[in-house]
N, CA, C, O and CB atoms as a CASP TS submission, in Angstrom:
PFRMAT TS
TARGET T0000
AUTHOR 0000-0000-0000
METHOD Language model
MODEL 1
PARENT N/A
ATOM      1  N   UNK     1       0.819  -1.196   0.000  1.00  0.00           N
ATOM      2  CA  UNK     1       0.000   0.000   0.000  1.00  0.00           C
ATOM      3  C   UNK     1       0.863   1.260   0.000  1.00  0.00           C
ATOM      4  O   UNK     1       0.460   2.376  -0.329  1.00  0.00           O
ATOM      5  CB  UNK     1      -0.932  -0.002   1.203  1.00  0.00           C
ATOM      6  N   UNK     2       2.209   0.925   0.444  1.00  0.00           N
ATOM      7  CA  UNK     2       2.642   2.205   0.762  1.00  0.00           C
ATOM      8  C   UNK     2       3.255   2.730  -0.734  1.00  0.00           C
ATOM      9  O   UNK     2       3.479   3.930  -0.898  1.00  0.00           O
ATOM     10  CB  UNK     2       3.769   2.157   2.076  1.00  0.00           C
ATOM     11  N   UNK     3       3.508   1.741  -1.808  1.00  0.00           N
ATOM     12  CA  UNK     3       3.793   2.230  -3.194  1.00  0.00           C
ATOM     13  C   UNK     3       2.509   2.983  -4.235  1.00  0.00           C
ATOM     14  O   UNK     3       2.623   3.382  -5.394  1.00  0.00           O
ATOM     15  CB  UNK     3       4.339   0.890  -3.910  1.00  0.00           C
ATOM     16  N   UNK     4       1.199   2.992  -3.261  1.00  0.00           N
ATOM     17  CA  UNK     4       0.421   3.708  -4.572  1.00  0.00           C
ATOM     18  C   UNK     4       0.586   4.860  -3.817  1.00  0.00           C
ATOM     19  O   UNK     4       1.061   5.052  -2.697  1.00  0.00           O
ATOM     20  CB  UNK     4      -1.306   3.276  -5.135  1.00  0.00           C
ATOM     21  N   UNK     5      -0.176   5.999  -5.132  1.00  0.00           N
ATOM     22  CA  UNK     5      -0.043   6.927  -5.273  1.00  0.00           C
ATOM     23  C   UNK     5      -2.186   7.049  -4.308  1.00  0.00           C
ATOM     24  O   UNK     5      -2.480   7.459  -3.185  1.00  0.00           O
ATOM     25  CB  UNK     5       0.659   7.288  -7.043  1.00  0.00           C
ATOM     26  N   UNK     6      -2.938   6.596  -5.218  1.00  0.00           N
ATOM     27  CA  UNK     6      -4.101   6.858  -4.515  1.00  0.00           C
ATOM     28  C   UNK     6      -4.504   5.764  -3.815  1.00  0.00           C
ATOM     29  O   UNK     6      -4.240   4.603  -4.130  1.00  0.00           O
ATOM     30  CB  UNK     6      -5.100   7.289  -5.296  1.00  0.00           C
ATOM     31  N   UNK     7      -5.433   6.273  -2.435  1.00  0.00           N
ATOM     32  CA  UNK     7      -5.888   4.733  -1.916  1.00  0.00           C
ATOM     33  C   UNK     7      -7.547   4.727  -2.673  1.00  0.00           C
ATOM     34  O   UNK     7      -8.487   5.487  -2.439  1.00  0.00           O
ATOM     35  CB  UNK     7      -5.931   4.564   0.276  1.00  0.00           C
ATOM     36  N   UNK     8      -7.494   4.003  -3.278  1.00  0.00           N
ATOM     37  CA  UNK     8      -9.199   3.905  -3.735  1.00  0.00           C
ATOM     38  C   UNK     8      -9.995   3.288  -2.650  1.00  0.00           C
ATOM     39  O   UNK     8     -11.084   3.305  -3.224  1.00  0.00           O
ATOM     40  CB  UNK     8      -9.512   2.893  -5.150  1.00  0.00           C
ATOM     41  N   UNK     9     -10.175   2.895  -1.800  1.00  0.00           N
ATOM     42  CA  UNK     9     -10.705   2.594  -0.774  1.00  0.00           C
ATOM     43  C   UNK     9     -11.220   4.057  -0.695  1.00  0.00           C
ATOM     44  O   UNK     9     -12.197   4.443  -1.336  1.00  0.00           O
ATOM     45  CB  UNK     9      -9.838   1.915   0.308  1.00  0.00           C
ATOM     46  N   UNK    10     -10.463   4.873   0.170  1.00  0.00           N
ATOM     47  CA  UNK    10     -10.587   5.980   0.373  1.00  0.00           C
ATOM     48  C   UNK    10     -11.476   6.920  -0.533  1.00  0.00           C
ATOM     49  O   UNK    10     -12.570   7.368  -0.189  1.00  0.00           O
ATOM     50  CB  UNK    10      -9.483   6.271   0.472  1.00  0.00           C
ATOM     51  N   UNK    11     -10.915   7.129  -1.613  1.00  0.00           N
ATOM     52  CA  UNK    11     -11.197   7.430  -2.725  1.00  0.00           C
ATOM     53  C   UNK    11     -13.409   7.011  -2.987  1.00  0.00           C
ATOM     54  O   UNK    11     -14.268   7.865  -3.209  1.00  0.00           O
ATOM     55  CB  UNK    11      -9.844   6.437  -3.673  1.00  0.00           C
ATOM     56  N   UNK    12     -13.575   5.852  -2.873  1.00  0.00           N
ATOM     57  CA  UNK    12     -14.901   5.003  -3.000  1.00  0.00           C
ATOM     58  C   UNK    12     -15.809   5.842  -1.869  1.00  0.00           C
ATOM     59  O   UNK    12     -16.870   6.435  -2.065  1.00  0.00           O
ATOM     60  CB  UNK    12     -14.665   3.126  -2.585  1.00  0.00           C
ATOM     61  N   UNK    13     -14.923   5.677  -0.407  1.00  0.00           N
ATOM     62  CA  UNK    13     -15.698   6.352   0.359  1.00  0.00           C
ATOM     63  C   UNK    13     -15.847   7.766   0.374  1.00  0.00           C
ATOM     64  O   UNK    13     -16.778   8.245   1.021  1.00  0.00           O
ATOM     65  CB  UNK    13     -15.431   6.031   1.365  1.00  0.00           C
ATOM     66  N   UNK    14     -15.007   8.554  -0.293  1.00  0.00           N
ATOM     67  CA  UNK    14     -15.429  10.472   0.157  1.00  0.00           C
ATOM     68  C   UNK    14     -16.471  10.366  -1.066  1.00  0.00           C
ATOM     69  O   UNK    14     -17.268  11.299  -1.171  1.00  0.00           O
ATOM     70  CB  UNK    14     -13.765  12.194  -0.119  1.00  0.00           C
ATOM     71  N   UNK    15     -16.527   9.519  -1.819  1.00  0.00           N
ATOM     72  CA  UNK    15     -17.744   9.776  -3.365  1.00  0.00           C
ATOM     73  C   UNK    15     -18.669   9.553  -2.540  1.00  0.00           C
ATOM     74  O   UNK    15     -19.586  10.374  -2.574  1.00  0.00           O
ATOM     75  CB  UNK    15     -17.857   8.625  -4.985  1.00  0.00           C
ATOM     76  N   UNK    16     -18.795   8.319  -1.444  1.00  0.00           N
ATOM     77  CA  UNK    16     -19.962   7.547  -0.534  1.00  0.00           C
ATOM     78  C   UNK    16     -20.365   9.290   0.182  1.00  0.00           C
ATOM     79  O   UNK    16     -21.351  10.010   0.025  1.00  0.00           O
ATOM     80  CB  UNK    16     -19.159   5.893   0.962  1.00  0.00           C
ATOM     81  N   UNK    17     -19.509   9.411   0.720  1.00  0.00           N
ATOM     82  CA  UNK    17     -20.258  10.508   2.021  1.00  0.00           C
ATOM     83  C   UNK    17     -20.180  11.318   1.447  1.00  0.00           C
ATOM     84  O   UNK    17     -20.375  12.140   2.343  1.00  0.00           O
ATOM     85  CB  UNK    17     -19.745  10.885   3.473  1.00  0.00           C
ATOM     86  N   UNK    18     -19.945  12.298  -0.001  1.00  0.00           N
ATOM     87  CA  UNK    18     -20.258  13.046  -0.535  1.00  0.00           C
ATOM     88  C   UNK    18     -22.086  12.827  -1.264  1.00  0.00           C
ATOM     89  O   UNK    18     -23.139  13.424  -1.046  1.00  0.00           O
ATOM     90  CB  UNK    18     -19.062  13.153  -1.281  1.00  0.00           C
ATOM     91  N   UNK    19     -21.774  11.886  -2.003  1.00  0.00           N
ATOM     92  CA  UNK    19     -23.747  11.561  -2.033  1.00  0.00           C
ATOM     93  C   UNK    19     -24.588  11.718  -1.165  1.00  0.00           C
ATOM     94  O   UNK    19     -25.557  12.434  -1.419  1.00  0.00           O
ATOM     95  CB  UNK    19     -24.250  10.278  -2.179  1.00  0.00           C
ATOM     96  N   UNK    20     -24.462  11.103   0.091  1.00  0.00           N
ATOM     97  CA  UNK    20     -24.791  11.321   1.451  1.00  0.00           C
ATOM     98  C   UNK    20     -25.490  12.699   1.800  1.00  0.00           C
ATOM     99  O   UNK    20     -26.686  12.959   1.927  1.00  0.00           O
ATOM    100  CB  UNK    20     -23.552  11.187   2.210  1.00  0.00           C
ATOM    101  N   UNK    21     -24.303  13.545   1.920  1.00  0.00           N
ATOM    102  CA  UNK    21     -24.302  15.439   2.344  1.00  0.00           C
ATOM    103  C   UNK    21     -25.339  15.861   1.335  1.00  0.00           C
ATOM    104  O   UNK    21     -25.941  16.919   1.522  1.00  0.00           O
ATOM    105  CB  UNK    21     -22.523  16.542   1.986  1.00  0.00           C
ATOM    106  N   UNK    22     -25.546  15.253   0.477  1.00  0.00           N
ATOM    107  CA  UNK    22     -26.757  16.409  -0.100  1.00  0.00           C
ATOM    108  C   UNK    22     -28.188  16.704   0.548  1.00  0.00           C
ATOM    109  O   UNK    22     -28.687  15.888   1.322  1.00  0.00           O
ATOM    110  CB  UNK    22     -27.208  15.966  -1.535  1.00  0.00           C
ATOM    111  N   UNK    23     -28.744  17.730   0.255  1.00  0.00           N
ATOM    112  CA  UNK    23     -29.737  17.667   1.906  1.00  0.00           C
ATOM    113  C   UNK    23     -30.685  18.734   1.198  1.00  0.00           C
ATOM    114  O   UNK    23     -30.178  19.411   0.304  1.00  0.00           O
ATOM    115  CB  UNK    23     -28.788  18.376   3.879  1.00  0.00           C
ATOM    116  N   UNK    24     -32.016  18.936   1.528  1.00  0.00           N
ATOM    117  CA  UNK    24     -32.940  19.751   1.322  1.00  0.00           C
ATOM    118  C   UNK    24     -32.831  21.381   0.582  1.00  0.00           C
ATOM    119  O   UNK    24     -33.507  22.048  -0.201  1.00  0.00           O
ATOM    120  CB  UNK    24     -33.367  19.744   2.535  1.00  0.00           C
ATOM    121  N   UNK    25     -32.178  21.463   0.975  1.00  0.00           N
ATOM    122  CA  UNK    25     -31.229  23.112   1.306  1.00  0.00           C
ATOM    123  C   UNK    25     -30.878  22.843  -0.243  1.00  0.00           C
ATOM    124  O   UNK    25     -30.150  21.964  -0.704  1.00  0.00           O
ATOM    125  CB  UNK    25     -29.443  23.269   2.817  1.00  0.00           C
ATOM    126  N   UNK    26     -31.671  23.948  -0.987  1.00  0.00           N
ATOM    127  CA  UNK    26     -30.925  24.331  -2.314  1.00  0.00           C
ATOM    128  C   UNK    26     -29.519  24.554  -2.601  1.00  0.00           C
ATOM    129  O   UNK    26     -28.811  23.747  -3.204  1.00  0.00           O
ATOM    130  CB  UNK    26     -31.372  25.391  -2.696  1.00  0.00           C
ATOM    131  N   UNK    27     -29.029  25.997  -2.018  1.00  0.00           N
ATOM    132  CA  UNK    27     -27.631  26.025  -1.667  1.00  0.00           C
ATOM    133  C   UNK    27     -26.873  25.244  -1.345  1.00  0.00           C
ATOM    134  O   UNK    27     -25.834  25.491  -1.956  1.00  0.00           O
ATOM    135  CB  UNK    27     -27.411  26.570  -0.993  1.00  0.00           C
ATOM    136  N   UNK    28     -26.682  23.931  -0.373  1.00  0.00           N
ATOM    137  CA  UNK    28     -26.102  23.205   0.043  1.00  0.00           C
ATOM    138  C   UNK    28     -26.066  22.171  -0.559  1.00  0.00           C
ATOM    139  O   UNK    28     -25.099  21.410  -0.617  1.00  0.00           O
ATOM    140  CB  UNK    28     -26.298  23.139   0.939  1.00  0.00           C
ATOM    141  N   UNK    29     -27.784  21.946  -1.397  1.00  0.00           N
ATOM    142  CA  UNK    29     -27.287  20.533  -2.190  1.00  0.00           C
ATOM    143  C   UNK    29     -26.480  20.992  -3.857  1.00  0.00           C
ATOM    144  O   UNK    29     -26.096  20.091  -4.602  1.00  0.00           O
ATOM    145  CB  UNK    29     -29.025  19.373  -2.536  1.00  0.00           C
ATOM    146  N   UNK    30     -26.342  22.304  -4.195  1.00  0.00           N
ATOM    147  CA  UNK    30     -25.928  22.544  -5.603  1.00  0.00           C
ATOM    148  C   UNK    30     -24.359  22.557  -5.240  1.00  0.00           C
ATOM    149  O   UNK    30     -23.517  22.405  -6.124  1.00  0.00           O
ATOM    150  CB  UNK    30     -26.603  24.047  -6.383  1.00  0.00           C
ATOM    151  N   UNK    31     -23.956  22.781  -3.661  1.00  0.00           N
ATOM    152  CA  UNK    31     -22.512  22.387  -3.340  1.00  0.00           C
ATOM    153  C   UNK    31     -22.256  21.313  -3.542  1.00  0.00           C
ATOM    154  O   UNK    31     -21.454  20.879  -4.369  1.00  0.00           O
ATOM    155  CB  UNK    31     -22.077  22.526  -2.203  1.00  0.00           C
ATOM    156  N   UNK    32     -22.958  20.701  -2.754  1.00  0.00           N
ATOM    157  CA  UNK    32     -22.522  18.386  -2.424  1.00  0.00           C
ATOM    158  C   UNK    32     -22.515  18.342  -3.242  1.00  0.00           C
ATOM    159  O   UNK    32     -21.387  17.865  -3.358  1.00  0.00           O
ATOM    160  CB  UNK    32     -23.391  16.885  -1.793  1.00  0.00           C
ATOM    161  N   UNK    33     -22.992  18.475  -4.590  1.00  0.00           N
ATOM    162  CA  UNK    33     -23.366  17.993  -6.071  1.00  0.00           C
ATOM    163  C   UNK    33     -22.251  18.335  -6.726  1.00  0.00           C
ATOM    164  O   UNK    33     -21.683  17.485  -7.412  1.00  0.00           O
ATOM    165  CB  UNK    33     -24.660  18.639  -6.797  1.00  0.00           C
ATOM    166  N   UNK    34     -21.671  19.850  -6.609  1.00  0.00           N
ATOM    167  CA  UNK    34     -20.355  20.602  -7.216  1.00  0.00           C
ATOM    168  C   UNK    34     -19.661  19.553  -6.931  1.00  0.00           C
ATOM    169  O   UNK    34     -19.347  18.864  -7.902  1.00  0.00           O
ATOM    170  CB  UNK    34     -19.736  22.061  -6.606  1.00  0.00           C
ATOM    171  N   UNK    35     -19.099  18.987  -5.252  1.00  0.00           N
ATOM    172  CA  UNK    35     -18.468  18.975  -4.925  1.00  0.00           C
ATOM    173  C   UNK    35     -17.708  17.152  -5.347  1.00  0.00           C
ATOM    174  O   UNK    35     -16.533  16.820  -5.497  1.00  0.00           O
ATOM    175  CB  UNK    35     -18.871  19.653  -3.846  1.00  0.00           C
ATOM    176  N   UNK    36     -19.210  16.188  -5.435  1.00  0.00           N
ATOM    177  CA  UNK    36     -19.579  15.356  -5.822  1.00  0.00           C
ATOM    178  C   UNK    36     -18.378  14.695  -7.533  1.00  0.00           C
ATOM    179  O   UNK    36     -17.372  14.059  -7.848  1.00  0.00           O
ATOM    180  CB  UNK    36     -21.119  15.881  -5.842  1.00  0.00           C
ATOM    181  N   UNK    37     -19.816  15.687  -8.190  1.00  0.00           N
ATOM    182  CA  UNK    37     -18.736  15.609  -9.412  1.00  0.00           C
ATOM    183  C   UNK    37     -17.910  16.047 -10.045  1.00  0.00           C
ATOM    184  O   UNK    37     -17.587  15.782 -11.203  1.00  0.00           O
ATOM    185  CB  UNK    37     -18.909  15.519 -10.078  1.00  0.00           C
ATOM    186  N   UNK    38     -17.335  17.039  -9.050  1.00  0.00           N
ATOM    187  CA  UNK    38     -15.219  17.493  -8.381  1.00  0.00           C
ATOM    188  C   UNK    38     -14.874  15.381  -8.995  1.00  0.00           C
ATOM    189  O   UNK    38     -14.564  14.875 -10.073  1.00  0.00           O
ATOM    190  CB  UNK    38     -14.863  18.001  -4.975  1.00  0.00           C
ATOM    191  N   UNK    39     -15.126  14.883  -7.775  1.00  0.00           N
ATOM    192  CA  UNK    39     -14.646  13.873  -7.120  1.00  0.00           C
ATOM    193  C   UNK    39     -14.999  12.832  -8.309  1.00  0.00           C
ATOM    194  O   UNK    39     -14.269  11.982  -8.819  1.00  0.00           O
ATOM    195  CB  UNK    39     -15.279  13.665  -5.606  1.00  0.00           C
ATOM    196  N   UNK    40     -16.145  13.115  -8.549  1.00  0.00           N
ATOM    197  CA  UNK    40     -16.386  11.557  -9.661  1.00  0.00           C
ATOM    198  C   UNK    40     -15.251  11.732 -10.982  1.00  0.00           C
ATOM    199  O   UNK    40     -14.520  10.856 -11.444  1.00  0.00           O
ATOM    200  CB  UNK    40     -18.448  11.499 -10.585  1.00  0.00           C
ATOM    201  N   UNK    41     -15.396  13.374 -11.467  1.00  0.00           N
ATOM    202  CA  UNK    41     -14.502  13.250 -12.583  1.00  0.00           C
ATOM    203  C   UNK    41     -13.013  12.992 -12.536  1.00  0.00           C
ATOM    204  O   UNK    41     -12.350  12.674 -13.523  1.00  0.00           O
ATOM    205  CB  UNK    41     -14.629  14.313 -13.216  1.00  0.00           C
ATOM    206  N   UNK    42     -12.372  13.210 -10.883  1.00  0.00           N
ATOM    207  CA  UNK    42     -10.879  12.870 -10.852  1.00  0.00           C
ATOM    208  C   UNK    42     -10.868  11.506 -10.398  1.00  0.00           C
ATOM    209  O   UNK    42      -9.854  10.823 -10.257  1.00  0.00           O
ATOM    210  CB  UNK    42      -9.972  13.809  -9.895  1.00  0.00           C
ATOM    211  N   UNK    43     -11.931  11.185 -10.200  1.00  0.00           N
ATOM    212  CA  UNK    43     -11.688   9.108  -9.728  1.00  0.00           C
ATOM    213  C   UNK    43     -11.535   8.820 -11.249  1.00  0.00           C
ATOM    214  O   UNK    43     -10.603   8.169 -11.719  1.00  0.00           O
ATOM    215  CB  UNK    43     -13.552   7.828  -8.782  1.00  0.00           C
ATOM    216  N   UNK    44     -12.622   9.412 -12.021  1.00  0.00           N
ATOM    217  CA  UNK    44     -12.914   8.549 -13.735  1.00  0.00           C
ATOM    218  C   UNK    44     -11.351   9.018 -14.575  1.00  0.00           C
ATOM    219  O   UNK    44     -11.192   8.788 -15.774  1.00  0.00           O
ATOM    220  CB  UNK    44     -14.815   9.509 -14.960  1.00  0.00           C
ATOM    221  N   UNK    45     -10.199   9.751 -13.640  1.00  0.00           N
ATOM    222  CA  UNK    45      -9.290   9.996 -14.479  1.00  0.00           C
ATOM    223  C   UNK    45      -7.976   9.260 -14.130  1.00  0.00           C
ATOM    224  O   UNK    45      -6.925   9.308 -14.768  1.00  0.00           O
ATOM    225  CB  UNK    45      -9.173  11.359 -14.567  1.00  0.00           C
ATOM    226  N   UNK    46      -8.231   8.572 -13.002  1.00  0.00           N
ATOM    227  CA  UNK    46      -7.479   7.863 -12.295  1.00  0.00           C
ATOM    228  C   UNK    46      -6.403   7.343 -12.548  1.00  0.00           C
ATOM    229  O   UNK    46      -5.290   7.667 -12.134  1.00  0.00           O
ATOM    230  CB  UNK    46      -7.951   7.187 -11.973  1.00  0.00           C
ATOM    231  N   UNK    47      -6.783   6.266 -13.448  1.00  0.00           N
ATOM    232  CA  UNK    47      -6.157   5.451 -14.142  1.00  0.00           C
ATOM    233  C   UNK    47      -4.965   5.813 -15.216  1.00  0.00           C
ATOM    234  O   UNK    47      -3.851   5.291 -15.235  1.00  0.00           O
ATOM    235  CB  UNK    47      -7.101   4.883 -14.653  1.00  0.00           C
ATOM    236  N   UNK    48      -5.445   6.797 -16.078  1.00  0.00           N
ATOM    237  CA  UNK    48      -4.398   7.711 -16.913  1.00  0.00           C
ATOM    238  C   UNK    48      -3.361   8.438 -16.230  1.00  0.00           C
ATOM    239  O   UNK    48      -2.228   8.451 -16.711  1.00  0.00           O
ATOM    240  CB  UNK    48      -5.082   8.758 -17.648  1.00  0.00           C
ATOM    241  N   UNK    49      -3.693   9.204 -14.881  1.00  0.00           N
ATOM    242  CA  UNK    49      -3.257   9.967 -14.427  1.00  0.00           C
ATOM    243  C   UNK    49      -2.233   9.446 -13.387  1.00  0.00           C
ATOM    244  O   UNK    49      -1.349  10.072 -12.803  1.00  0.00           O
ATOM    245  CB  UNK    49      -4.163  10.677 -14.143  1.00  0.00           C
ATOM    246  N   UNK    50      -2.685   7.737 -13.282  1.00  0.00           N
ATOM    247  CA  UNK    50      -1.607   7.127 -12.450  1.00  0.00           C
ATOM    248  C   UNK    50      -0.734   6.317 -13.350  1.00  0.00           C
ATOM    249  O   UNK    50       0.086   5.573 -12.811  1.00  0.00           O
ATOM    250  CB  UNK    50      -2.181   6.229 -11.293  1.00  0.00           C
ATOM    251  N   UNK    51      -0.811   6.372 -14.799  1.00  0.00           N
ATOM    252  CA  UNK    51      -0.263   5.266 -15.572  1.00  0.00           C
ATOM    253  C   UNK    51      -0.357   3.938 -15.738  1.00  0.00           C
ATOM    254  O   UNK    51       0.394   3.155 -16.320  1.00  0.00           O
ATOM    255  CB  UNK    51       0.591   5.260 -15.436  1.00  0.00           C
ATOM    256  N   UNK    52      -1.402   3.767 -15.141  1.00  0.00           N
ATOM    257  CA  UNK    52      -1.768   2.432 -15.513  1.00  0.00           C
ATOM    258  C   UNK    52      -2.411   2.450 -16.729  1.00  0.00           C
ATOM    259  O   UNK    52      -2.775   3.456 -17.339  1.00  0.00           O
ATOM    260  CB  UNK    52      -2.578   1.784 -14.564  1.00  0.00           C
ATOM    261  N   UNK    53      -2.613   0.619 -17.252  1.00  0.00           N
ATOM    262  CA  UNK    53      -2.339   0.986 -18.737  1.00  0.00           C
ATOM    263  C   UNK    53      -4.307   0.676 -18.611  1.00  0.00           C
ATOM    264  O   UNK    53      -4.875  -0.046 -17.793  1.00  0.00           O
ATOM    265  CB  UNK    53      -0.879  -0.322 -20.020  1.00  0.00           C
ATOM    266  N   UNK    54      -4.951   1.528 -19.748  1.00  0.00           N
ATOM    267  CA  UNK    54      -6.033   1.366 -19.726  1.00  0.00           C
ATOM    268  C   UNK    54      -6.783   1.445 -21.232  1.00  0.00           C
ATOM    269  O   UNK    54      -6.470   2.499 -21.785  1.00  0.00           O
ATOM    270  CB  UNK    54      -6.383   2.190 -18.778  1.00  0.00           C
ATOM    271  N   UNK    55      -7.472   0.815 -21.850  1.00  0.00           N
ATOM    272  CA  UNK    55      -7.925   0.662 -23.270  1.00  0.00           C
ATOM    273  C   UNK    55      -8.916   1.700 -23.480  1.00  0.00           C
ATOM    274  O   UNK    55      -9.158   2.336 -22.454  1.00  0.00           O
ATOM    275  CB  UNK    55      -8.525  -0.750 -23.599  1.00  0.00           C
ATOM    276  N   UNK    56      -9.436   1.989 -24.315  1.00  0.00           N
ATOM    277  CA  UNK    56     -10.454   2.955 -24.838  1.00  0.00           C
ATOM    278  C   UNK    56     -11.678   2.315 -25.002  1.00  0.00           C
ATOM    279  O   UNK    56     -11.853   1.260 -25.611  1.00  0.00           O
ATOM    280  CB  UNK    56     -10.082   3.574 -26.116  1.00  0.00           C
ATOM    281  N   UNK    57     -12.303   2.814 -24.584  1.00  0.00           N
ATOM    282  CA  UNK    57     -13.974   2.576 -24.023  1.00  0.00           C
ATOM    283  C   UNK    57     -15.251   3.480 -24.751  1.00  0.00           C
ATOM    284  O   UNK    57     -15.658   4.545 -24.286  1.00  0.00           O
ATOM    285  CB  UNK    57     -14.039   3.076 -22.254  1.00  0.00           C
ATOM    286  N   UNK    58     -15.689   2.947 -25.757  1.00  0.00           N
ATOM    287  CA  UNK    58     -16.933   3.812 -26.398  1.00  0.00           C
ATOM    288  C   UNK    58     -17.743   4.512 -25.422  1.00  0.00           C
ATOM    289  O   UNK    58     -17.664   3.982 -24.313  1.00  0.00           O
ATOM    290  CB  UNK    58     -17.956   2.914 -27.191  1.00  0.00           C
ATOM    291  N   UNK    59     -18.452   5.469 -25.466  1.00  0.00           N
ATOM    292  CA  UNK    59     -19.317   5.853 -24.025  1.00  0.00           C
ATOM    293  C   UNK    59     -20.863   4.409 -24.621  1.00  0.00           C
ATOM    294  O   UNK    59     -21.328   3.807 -23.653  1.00  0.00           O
ATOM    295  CB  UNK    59     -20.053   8.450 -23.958  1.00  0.00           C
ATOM    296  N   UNK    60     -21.314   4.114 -25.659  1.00  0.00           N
ATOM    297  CA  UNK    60     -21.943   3.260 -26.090  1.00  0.00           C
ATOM    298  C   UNK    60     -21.879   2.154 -25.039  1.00  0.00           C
ATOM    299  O   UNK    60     -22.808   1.889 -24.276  1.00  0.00           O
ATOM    300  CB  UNK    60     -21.534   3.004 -27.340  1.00  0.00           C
ATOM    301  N   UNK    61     -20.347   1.348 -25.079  1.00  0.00           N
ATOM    302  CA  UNK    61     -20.199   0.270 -24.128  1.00  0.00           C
ATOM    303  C   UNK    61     -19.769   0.424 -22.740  1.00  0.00           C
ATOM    304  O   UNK    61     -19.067  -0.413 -22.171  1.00  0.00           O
ATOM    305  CB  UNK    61     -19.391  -0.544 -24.622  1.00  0.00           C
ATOM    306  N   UNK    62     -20.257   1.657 -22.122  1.00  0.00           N
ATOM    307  CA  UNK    62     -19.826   1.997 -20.772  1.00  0.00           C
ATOM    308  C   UNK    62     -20.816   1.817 -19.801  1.00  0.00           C
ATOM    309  O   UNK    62     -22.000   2.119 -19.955  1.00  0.00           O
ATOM    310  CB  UNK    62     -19.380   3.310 -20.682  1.00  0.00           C
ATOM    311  N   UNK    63     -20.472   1.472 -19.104  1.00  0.00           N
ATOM    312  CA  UNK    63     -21.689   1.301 -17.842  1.00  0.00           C
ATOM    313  C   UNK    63     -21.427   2.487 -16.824  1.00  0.00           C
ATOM    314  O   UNK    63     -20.545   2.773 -16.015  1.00  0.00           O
ATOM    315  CB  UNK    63     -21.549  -0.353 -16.860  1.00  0.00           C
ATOM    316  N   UNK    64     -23.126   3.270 -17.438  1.00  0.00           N
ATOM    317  CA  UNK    64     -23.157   4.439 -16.769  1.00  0.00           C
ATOM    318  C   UNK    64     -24.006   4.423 -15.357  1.00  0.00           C
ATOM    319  O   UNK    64     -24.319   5.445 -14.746  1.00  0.00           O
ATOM    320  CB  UNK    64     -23.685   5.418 -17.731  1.00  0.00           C
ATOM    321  N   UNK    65     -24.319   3.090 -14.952  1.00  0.00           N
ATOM    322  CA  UNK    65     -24.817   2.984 -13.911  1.00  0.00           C
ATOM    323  C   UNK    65     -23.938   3.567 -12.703  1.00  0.00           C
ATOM    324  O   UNK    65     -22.769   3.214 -12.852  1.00  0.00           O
ATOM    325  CB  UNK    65     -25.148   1.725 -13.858  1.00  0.00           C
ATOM    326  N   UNK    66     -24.110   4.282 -11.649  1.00  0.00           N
ATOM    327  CA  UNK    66     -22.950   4.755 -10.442  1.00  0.00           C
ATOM    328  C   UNK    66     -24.022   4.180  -8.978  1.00  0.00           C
ATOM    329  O   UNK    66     -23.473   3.741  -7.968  1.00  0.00           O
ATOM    330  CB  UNK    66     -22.521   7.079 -10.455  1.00  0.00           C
ATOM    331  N   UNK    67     -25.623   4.281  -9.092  1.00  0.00           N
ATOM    332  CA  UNK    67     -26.080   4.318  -7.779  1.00  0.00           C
ATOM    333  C   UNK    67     -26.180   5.642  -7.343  1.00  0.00           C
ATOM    334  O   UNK    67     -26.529   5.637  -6.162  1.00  0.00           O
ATOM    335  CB  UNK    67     -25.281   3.584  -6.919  1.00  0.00           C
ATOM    336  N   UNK    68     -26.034   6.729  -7.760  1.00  0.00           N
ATOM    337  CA  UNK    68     -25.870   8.117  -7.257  1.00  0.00           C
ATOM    338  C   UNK    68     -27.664   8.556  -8.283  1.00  0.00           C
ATOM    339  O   UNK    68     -27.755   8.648  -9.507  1.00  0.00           O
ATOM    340  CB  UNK    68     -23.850   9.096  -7.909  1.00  0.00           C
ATOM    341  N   UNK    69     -28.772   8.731  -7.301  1.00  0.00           N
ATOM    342  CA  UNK    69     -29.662   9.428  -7.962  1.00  0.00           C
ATOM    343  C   UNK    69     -29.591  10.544  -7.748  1.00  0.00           C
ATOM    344  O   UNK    69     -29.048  10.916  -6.707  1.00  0.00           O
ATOM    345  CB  UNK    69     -30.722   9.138  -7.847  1.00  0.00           C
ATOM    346  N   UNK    70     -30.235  11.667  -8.869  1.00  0.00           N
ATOM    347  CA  UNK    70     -29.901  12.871  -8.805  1.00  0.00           C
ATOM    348  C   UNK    70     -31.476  13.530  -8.802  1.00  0.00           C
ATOM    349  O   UNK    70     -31.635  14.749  -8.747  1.00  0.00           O
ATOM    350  CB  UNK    70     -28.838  13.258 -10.004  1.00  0.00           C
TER
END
């Protein structure tokens, strides 16, 4: 563990308790949401950004399922 760069564990859970924080409150939920998919788009870049080797993916054959309703 101590050779990666990200812990995805970690990583899985601030996306978890970021979904979570969104709450009634206009203002507060257009933050969690900002803040949300901050976090989803640097997890979905992960892989490039750590060099691991990763193939190209049609958005067609992607599974856009996350569990996050909006």
């Amino acid at each position: 563990m101590g050779d990666r760069l990200v812990r995805d564990d970690l990583c899985t859970e601030a996306i978890r308790l970021g979904a979570s924080l969104r709450g009634s409150d206009a203002a507060t939920n257009r933050k969690c949401m900002g803040l949300l998919a901050l976090m989803l788009l640097i997890e979905s870049r992960g892989p490039l950004a750590s060099g691991r080797k990763v193939s190209s993916c049609l958005l067609a054959d992607q599974d856009r399922t996350s569990g996050i309703t909006r």
